[in-house]
N, C-alpha and C positions, 0 to 999 in steps of 0.2 A: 601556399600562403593561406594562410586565414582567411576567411568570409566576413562582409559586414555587413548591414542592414541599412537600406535606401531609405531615408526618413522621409521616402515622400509617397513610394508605392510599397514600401516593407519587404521585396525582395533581397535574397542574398547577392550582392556585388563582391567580385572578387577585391581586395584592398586595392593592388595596384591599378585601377580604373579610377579616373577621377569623375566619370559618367555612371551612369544607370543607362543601361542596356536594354531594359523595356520603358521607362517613361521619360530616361533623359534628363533626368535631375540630375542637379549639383551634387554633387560628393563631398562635402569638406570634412576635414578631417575635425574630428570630437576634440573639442579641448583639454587636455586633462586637468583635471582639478587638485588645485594646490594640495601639498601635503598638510595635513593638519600642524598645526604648532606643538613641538614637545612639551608634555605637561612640564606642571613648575616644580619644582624639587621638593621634596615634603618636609614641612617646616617641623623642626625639633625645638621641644620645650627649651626655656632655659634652667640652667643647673638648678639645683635648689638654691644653692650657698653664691649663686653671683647676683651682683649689685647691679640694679636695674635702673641707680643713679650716678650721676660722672663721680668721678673719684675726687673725694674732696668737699664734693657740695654738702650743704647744709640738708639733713631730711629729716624732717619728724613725725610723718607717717608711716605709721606701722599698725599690722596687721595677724592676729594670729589664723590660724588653718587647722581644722578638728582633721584627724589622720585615721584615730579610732575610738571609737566606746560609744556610749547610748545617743548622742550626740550625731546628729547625719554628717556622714562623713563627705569633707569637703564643706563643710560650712566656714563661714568665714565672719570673723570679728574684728570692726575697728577697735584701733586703742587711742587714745587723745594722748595729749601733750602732760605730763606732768605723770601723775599717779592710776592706775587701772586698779581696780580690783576685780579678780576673778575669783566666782565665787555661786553658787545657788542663787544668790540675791545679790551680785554685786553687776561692776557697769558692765561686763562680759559676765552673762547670766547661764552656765547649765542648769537650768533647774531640775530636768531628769535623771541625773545624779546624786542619787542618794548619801553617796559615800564622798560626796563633795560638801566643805561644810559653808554657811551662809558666808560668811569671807574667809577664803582660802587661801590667796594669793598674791601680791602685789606687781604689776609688773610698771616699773617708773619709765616713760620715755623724756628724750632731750634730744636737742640738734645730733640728729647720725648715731645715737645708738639707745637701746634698750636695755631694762638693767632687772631681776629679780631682786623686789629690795624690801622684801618680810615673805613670812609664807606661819601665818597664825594661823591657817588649819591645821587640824591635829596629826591626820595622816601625812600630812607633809607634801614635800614636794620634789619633782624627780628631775633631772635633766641627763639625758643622753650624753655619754664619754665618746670621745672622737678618737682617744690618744688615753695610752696607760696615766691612769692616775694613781696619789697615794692616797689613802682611805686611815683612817684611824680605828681601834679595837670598840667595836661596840655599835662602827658604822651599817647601812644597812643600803643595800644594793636589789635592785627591780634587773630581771630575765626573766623574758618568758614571761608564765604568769606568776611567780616567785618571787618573796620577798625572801634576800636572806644578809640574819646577821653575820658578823665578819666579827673573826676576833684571832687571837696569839696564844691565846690558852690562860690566859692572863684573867677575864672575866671571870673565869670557873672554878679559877683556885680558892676553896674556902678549907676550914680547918674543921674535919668531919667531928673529933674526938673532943669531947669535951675536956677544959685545960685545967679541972678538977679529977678529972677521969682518969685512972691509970692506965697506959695503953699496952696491950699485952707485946709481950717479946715479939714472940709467935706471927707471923706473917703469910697470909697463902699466897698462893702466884707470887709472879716476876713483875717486880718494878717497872714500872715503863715509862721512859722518856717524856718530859715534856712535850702537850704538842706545838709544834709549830703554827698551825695553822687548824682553826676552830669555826666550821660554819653550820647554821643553824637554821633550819626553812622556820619561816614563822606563820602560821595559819590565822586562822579569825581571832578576833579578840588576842590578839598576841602570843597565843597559846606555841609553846615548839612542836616542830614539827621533826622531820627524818634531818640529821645530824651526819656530818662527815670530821673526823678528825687525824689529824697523823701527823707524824713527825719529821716528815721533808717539808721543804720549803716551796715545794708546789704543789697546787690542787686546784682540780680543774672539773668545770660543771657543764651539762651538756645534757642532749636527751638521750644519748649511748653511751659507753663507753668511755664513760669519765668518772672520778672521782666519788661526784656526786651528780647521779641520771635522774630525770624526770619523762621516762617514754611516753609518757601519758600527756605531756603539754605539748601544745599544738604549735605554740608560739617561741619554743624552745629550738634551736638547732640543735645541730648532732654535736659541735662543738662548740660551745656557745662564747664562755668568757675564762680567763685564767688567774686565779689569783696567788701572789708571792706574799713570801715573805723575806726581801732582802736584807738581813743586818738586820732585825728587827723593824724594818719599813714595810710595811702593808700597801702592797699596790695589787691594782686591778683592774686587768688588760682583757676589752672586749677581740675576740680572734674571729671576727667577720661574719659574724654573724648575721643573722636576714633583717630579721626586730630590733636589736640592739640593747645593750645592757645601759641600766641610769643608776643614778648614784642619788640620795637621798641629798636635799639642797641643805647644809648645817650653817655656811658662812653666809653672808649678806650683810652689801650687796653682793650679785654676782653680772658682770657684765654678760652677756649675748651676743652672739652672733647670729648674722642672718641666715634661718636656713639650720638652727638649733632648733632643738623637740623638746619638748619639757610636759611631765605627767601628773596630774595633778588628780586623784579617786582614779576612776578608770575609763577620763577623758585624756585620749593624747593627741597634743599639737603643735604644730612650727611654726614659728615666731618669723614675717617677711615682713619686705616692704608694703605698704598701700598701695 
């Protein structure tokens, strides 16, 4: 058996002695010392999108959240009761946002929700799609760093030949199908950019290996978003993307949820409770 130390002359005592053998001290035995208490479980966020007030109650604070752009991100802005404007100079101020204009935005709050309710900056306003929506021809959709319009083929059709002009018989190449499906990157100052067209009813954009690639964005996935054209219904299905795809805000109001993103220049952020 083991040895143990006589806490009075510092000899080794065999355990089963309850004496010390050269000075005859007590032996008691060492108490052991409680096991420490199990740490506490490691607390996790709450979701974005859950409600931090009872179901039902009255709330009218709210609060938006910078996620990304010149803007430090995680900064955090009250909204009061009534009407916000965001904006360079409005009551939620970026002012290092150049491509934000003096009032950009509106965001109206009331008892338990928030509502987008103008967006008089020029460049508009963006809100993240949860869920396939429908889009109209002419609409314009944010991936990545991408802006692109949407369209049926329908925008493009103009009458090339003048209708004093005689047009010859003579024809080269093969007639080709309408397209179904017409998108268009739009660069600075609105200028077009690289173009995707074709005559199925689906097309689909990504940073590989789709329809229309951008390997060179950063903020692009490999499969980003897909857009149809069912029956002549223009929808446009974000497929899980990491960033996520937004849709230009056209109608107003629009309600909000909490725990929605909305881009306004190239500040983006999430609309929560206070």
């Amino acid at each position: 058996m083991a040895d143990r130390q006589c806490p009075h002359c510092g000899v080794q005592v065999a355990t089963q002695f309850a004496f010390c053998g050269h000075c005859g001290g007590t032996l008691e035995a060492a108490k052991a010392a409680p096991p420490p208490p199990p740490p506490p479980p490691p607390s996790r966020p709450a979701p974005v999108r859950e409600s931090r007030v009872p179901r039902g109650a009255n709330h009218s604070a709210f609060q938006v959240v910078v996620l990304r752009g010149p803007v430090p991100e995680g900064s955090v802005y009250s909204l009061g009761p009534g009407r916000n404007m965001l904006g360079r100079s409005g009551d939620v101020s970026f002012r290092s946002d150049a491509s934000i204009d003096p009032k950009h935005l509106v965001l109206r709050c009331s008892n338990n929700h928030v509502e987008i309710a103008e967006v008089p900056g020029t460049s508009g306003g963006y809100r993240r799609i949860r869920k396939t929506i429908e889009v109209n021809a002419g609409d314009v959709i944010f991936a990545g760093e991408q802006y692109l319009v949407i369209d049926d083929g329908s925008l493009g059709r103009e009458t090339v030949a003048n209708g004093d002009e005689e047009v010859p018989e003579e024809t080269f190449g093969t007639p080709l199908p309408p397209p179904q499906l017409h998108i268009t990157q739009l660069l600075a100052n609105g200028l077009p950019g690289r173009v995707a067209s074709t005559d199925k009813t689906t097309l689909t954009v990504g940073r590989e290996g789709s329809d229309l690639s951008f390997p060179h964005d950063r903020f692009m996935s490999g499969r980003h978003l897909r857009i149809d054209n069912d029956g002549g219904t223009l929808k446009v299905t974000d497929v899980g993307s990491l960033n996520g795809t937004f849709s230009r805000v056209v109608d107003v109001p629009q309600r909000l949820a909490v725990g929605d993103e909305v881009m306004i220049g190239s500040v983006l952020f999430r609309v929560d409770y206070a």
